[in-house]
C-alpha positions, 0 to 999 in steps of 0.5 A, a space after each residue: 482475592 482482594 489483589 484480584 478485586 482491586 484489578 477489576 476496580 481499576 479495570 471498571 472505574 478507569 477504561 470502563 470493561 468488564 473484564 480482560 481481553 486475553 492474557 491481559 490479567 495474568 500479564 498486569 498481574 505479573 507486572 505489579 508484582 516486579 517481574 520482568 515481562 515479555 509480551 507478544 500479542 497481535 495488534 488489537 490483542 489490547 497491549 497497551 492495558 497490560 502496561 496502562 492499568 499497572 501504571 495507574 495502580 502502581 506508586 510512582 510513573 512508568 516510562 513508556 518509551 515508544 517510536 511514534 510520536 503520532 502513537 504517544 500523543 494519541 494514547 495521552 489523549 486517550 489516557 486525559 479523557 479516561 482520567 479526567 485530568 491532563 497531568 495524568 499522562 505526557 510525552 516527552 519528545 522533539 515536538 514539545 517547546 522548551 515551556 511545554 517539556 518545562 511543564 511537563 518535568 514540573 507534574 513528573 516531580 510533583 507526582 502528578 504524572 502516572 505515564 511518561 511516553 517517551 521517544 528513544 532519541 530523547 530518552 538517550 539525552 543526558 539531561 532527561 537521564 538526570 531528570 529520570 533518575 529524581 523520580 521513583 520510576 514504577 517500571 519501564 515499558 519498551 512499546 514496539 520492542 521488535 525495533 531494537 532487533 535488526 531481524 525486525 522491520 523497524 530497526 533502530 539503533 537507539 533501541 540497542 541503548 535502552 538497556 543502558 540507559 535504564 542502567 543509569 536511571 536506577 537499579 533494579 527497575 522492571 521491564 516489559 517489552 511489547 511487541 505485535 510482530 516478532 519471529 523466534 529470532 527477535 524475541 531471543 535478540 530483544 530479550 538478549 539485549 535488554 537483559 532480559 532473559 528471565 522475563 515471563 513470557 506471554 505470547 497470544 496466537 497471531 492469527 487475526 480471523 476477521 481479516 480477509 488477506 489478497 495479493 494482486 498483481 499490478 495492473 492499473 494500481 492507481 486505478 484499481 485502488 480507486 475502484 475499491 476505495 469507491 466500492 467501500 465509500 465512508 470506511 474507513 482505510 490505509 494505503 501504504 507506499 514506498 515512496 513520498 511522492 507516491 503516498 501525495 500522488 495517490 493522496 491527490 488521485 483520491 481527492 480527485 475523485 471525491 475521496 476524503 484522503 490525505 497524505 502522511 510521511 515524515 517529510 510533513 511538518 509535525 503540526 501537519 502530520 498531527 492535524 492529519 491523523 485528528 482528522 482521520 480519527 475524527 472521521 473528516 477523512 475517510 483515508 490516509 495514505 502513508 510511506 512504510 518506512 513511517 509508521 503511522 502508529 494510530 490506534 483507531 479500531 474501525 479501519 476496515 481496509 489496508 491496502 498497500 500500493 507497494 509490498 513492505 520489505 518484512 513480513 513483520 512490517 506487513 502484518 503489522 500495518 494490515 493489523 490496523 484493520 479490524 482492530 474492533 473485530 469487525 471486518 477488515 480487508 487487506 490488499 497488497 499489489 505486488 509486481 518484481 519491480 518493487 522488490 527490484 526496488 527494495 534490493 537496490 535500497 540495500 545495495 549501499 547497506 554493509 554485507 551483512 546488513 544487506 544479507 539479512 535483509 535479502 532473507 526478509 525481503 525473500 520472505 515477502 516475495 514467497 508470501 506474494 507468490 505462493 498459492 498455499 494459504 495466506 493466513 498459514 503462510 503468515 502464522 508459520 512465519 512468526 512460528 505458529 503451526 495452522 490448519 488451513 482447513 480452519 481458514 474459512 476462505 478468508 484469503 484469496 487463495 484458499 477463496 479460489 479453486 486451487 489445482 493439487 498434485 500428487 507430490 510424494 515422488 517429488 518431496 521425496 526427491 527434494 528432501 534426499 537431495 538436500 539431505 544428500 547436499 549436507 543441507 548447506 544450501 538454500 532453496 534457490 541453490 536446490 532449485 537450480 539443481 533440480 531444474 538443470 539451472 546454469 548458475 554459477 554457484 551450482 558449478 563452483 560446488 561441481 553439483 553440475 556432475 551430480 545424477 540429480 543435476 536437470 532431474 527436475 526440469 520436465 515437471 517445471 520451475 513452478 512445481 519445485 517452487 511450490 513444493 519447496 515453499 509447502 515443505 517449509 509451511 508443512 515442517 519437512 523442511 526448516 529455513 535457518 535466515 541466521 545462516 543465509 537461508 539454508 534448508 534443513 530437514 526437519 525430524 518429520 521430513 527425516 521420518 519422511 525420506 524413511 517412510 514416505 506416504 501420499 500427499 497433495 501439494 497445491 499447485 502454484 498460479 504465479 502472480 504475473 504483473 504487467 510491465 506496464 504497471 503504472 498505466 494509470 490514467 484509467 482511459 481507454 476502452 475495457 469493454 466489449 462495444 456495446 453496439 446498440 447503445 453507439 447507434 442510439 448515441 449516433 442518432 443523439 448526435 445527429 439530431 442535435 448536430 442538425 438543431 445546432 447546425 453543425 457537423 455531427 463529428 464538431 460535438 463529439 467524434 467516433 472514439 468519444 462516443 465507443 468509449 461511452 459504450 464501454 464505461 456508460 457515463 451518467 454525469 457530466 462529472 463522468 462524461 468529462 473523464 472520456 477521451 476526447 470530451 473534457 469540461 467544456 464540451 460536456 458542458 455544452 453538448 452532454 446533457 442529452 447524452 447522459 440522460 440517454 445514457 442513464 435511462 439505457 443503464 436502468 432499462 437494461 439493468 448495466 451493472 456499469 464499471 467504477 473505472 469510469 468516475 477515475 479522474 486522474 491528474 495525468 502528468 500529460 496536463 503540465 505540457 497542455 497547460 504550457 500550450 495554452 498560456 503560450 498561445 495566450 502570449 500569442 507565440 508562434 507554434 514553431 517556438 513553442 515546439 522548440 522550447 520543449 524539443 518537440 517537432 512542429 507535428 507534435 505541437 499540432 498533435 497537441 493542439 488538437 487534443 486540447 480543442 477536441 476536448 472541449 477548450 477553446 484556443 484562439 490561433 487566429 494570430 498564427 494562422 492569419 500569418 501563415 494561410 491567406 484569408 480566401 484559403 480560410 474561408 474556403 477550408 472553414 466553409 469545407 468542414 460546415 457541410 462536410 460528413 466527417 472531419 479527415 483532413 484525407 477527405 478534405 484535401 482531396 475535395 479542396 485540392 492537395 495542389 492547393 494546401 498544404 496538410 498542415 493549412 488544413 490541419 490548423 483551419 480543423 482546429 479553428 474549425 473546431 475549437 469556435 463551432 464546438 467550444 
């Protein structure tokens, strides 16, 4: 009773709670008396107070021995404030100076030091084992344990050498290990090799209910992410990718569009990286953008979105990164985009890798892309996962899937049929081999095995691929079937689907909708129209334009030309800032003839309530730019336009083509030097004279009233240019 008190002393007096978040108690408990311990709890389940209060009520420092620096210094900054003073808590790793470790070493011997984070690397190094082993060492806690199995997300070697390092550190020294993502099979491979296997063990259910999972196909990505990051203007969010160029491209896109985001991955330097993640935890910056393979170990309980740009390689790793939302139990929206390319992409990476390296990775991998393409609910799917049954009924429409209205079919026949073909194969085979066989498949595999000749052979195929592929799927979510990923993903049947094939009853299966994502996935400049016309308001603008054209003494087509104003009907700009982003317009002619245009544009919007598209505001740093940007500092040089074309192996048609994209959107360019070369002074002034009066600008019309036996399509192409470029910018 009085152990039970002085907990709740501690409790109180240092972090302030009333009372334990789940099995917080019994796992602190079991830890001050010695025991080893095994904890596995879902992130924001409070795994860092099972081993933060131990460390404070016990004699001597625990080593905590963790993968993320930006992680240690975090929860040491947490740990200084709790505690009042800064020697309570340090890490020890590759970022401290040799004066900052020396200090460091200095409040560890004087018994100052409670907590001692350490990374993997740095606690393998011979002089910190001598170090350690000076000091009356309390416990060891291994944070994010799934590290150390190759079946987890994040594997790394140097966690396969703990066990030995706490060899030499001293005898008898307990352990927990923590981990928020572990499979059956990594918790049998993390106690295995940390020679733990009379650990106690704790693990809390890993359904997160405050978190809404999406999987979309992609489309448009850049620009669909920068629609739902505007929609939640101020939360704060994460967006994963697969790449570092991605995470900077993505980090810039959302910058251009007003978005407090920046970038973070490995290749920044530490002190940037640092500076970062203050930032977001301070709320200077609303989103982070970060690679998968660098895990962004923050511990900030209001993220309310995670979206990730590219599908992680591991289920593990996926639901770990969504579990950085709604750590505070509020709400927390997780939306993947998912396209075959990527998982293209992800197998050519363990192309290289050893064959059995490359064979457990293609089973993980293959857990991802059934989670991506299935219909069955996603909170199931991801529960079944790491071996917790779930009723879906209890989901609460906080998946896509079981958020929509799904199709059934009655699949008693068909189970049946599958599960007596895989029972009557010996269950040797995975689902791919049994699909083939079901669909009447020409695959290579199927005919080594002779499973050609078998009666079941094409049995499948009227009811169609989709079908088999749901069907299979839910036997697994449903236990009929089991999944060894040991043996390169062989199905067996479960002692329910046996009863099953004895006994067979009605049941209702969903029907999967595949998620087709479109080749062109990385159609990302957000232009272009994406709307029905809004016919009434192109006659209102044409009017604006004409009036002002006749103020200005202009042609109507000189302050903006038919595509500009038809995309103004589709996105209904209502800032100059919008009005820049449309086709044909940018800076400089907005600056100069938009104002009107907007002004209409609004009052239309009010009076007829338009719920307007966000697209609209989707400004991108399109790689286009690079080449006009050339253009223009060329034709400053004065360099004649055949060379410019040269220089970047482009035809001399394709140069004007650019040319005149530039000046329709507003940027003024001086050719005068080119075309004072090539077309005599009386042939410009007749052209220039042409367009002042003409009622549209077709170089067609224009040679036909000027004579094409007079000027060549190019002369009157250029003089529209100067044309334009000195009455319309």
């Amino acid at each position: 009773m009085e152990a039970k008190k002085s907990l709740f002393d501690n409790l109180q007096n240092f972090f302030g709670f009333d009372n334990f978040k789940g099995e917080q108690e019994e796992i602190i408990t079991n830890i001050l008396a010695g025991n080893d311990t095994f904890v596995i709890m879902p992130t924001g389940g409070g795994k860092s107070m099972c081993y933060q209060l131990p460390a404070l009520m016990s004699e001597g420092t625990a080593i905590v021995i963790s993968p993320l620096i930006a992680l240690m210094k975090n929860q040491v900054d947490q740990l200084r404030a709790f505690g009042g003073t800064d020697s309570i808590a340090h890490f020890l790793n590759s970022s401290l100076t040799k004066a900052d470790a020396a200090r460091v070493k200095e409040d560890v011997l004087a018994g100052k030091t409670k907590l001692l984070y350490v990374a993997p690397e740095s606690l393998t190094k011979q002089e910190n084992v001598e170090f350690l082993r000076l000091n009356k060492v309390s416990f060891v806690a291994v944070d994010e344990a799934h590290c150390i199995s190759e079946w987890g997300h994040d594997f790394r070697p140097e966690y396969r050498k703990i066990r030995q390092v706490i060899s030499n550190i001293g005898e008898n020294i307990p352990i927990i290990a923590l981990t928020a993502t572990a499979t059956p099979k990594v918790q049998h491979d993390i106690q295995k090799n940390l020679q733990m296997n009379n650990a106690t063990v704790f693990k809390s259910s890993f359904n997160r209910s405050n978190l809404f999972y999406e999987v979309r196909a992609k489309r448009n990505v850049l620009k669909e992410i920068i629609k739902f990051v505007k929609h939640n203007q101020g939360k704060s969010g994460i967006i994963y990718c697969l790449s570092r160029k991605k995470v900077e491209e993505v980090a810039e896109a959302l910058s251009l569009n007003g978005v407090k985001a920046l970038p973070y991955h490995a290749g920044l330097d530490a002190k940037v990286r640092a500076d970062t993640q203050d930032k977001f935890l301070m709320e200077d910056v609303d989103v982070i953008v970060a690679t998968i393979a660098f895990g962004m170990g923050i511990d900030k309980p209001d993220v309310r979105y995670v979206i990730h740009h590219d599908m992680p390689k591991s289920m593990e790793g996926y639901y770990q990164e969504t579990g950085r939302a709604g750590r505070d139990g509020g709400e927390g929206v997780c939306v993947a985009f998912y396209s075959e390319k990527d998982i293209d992409k992800l197998q050519k990476f363990m192309k290289d890798k050893p064959v059995s390296e490359r064979e457990i990775g293609t089973q993980i991998l293959k857990e991802v892309i059934d989670y991506a393409e299935s219909s069955a609910c996603r909170r199931k799917q991801i529960l079944h996962y790491f071996g917790e049954d779930f009723n879906d009924t209890t989901c609460n429409r906080m998946c896509d899937n079981c958020a929509t209205e799904r199709q059934y079919f009655d699949a008693e026949e068909h189970l049946h049929r599958a599960l007596t073909l895989i029972k009557g194969l010996g269950e040797k085979f995975d689902d791919h081999h049994i699909l083939c066989v079901l669909m009447g498949t020409d695959d290579p595999q199927v005919h080594f095995y002779e499973h050609h000749l078998i009666k079941e052979f094409g049995s499948g195929k009227e009811q169609g691929e989709d079908l088999w592929k749901s069907l299979l799927r839910q036997a697994m979510l449903d236990n009929y079937l089991s999944k060894d990923i040991d043996q390169y993903g062989l199905l067996h049947i479960t002692e329910k689907g046996n009863e099953f094939i004895d006994n067979p009853h009605s049941i209702r299966l969903i029907m999967n909708k595949p998620i087709e994502a479109s080749d062109d996935e990385d159609a990302e400049d957000g232009k272009g129209a994406t709307g029905a016309l809004d016919t009434q308001l192109l006659q209102m603008l044409k009017d604006q334009r004409k009036k002002l054209a006749k103020a200005k003494g202009l042609p109507p087509f000189v302050i903006f030309q038919d595509p500009s104003l038809e995309e103004m009907c589709t996105h209904y700009p209502i800032t100059l800032d919008e009005l820049k982003q449309i086709s044909g317009v940018g800076a400089g002619k907005a600056a100069k003839f938009g104002a009107p245009f907007i002004e209409l544009i609004k009052k239309y919007v009010e009076e007829n309530d338009i719920d307007r598209p966000v697209d609209m505001v989707i400004k991108s740093a399109a790689n286009k730019s690079a080449l006009k940007v050339y253009i223009i500092q060329n034709i400053d040089r004065h360099l004649d336009l055949e060379d410019i074309a040269s220089s970047k192996g482009l035809s001399y048609e394709d140069i004007l083509r650019e040319v005149e994209s530039i000046v329709n959107s507003g940027t003024k360019l001086n050719l005068n030097y080119y075309i004072n070369e090539v077309i005599d002074e009386d042939k410009q002034d007749e052209v220039f004279d042409y367009f002042k009066t003409a009622e549209d600008d077709s170089i067609e019309s224009a040679m036909c009233e000027l004579g094409e036996e007079d000027y060549t399509r190019e002369e009157v192409q250029l003089m529209r240019v100067k044309f334009m470029s000195e009455l319309g910018n």
